[in-house]
Structures are given as structure tokens and as C-alpha cells.
N, C-alpha and C positions, 0 to 999 in steps of 0.2 A: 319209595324211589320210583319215579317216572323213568320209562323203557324211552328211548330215542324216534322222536317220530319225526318226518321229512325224506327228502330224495339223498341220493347216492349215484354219482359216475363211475362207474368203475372202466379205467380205460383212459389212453387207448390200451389195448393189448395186441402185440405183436402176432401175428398170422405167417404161416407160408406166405400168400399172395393178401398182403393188403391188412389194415386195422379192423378192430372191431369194438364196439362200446356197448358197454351195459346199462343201461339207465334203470334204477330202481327207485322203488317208491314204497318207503317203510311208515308204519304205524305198530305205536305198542311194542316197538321191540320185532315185528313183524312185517315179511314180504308181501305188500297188497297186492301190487303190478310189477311189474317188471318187461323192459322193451331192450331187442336187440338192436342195434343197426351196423351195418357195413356201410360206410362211406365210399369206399371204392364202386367205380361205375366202369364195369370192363365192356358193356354193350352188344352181350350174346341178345341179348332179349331183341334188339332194335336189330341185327344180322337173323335173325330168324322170323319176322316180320313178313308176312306173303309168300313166305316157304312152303311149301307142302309139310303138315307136320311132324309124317317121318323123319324128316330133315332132323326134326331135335336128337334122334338117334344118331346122327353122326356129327353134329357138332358137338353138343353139349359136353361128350369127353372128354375132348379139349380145353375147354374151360379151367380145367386145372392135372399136372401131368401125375400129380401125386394121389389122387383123389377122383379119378376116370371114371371107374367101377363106382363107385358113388353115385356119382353124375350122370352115368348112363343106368344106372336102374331107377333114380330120382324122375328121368325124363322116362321110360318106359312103366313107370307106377303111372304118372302124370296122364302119360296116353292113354294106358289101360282106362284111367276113371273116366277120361274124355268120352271114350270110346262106347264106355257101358260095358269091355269085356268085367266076366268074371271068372278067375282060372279054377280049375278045377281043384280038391284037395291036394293032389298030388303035383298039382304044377307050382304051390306057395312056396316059396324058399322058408 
């Protein structure tokens, strides 16, 4: 017996804010790749554009009201690597 091999859509799937789809790509019975994508285009990226990049620390929260804290350590990890900081043991969450 031959395993299933070709793609897979899974989606859309209902989000808080917006869809999301899974596209897979199976061989053997088995997950090769696998891509996400969000089709919604809310256009934080293009509002923070020639901002000073602090800035990402007060917008990005907003992005979504449920999922702030997410968004603002997402965009403070971001700067961090930009930056080259590295925290110290006791500053890692």
C-alpha cells in the first residue's frame, strides 16, 4: 500500500483578526514543506516606514488588542538583534 503523496490546503481558518492558510506538501505519507500565509494586509509595515525604529515599540501593540504583549516583545526581540544588544542572563525572560 502506497502512503499519499502531493499538497494539501488546509484553510482558510478563522483568526481573531483575519484568515490564515496552510499549504502542505506531503510525500510518503509524510510532511516535506509546509507554508503559512496570512492574506490580510493591515499595513503596520508601510506606517512604520522612515520612522525612527523605536517607533515599532509604540505601534506594533496595536496591531492587535488581544495579543499586545506578543507584539511588543516580537518588535523589542526584533530591535534587540538589529541593535546587536545582548542581555545579560538575568535580563532573559
Amino acid at each position: 500500500m502506497s502512503l499519499p503523496t502531493g499538497n494539501t490546503l488546509l484553510g482558510p481558518l478563522n483568526r481573531v483578526e483575519g484568515d490564515l492558510e496552510i499549504r502542505v506538501q506531503e510525500a510518503d505519507g509524510r510532511v516535506q514543506q509546509a507554508w503559512v500565509n496570512s492574506p490580510l494586509f493591515r499595513g503596520f509595515e508601510v506606517i512604520l516606514q522612515g520612522k525612527p525604529p523605536l517607533d515599532a515599540l509604540v505601534y506594533t501593540p496595536r496591531i492587535c488588542g488581544i495579543c499586545s504583549v506578543a507584539q511588543s516583545v516580537a518588535a523589542a526581540s526584533a530591535l534587540a538583534d538589529y541593535m546587536g544588544v545582548v542581555p545579560t542572563d538575568n535580563g532573559r525572560l
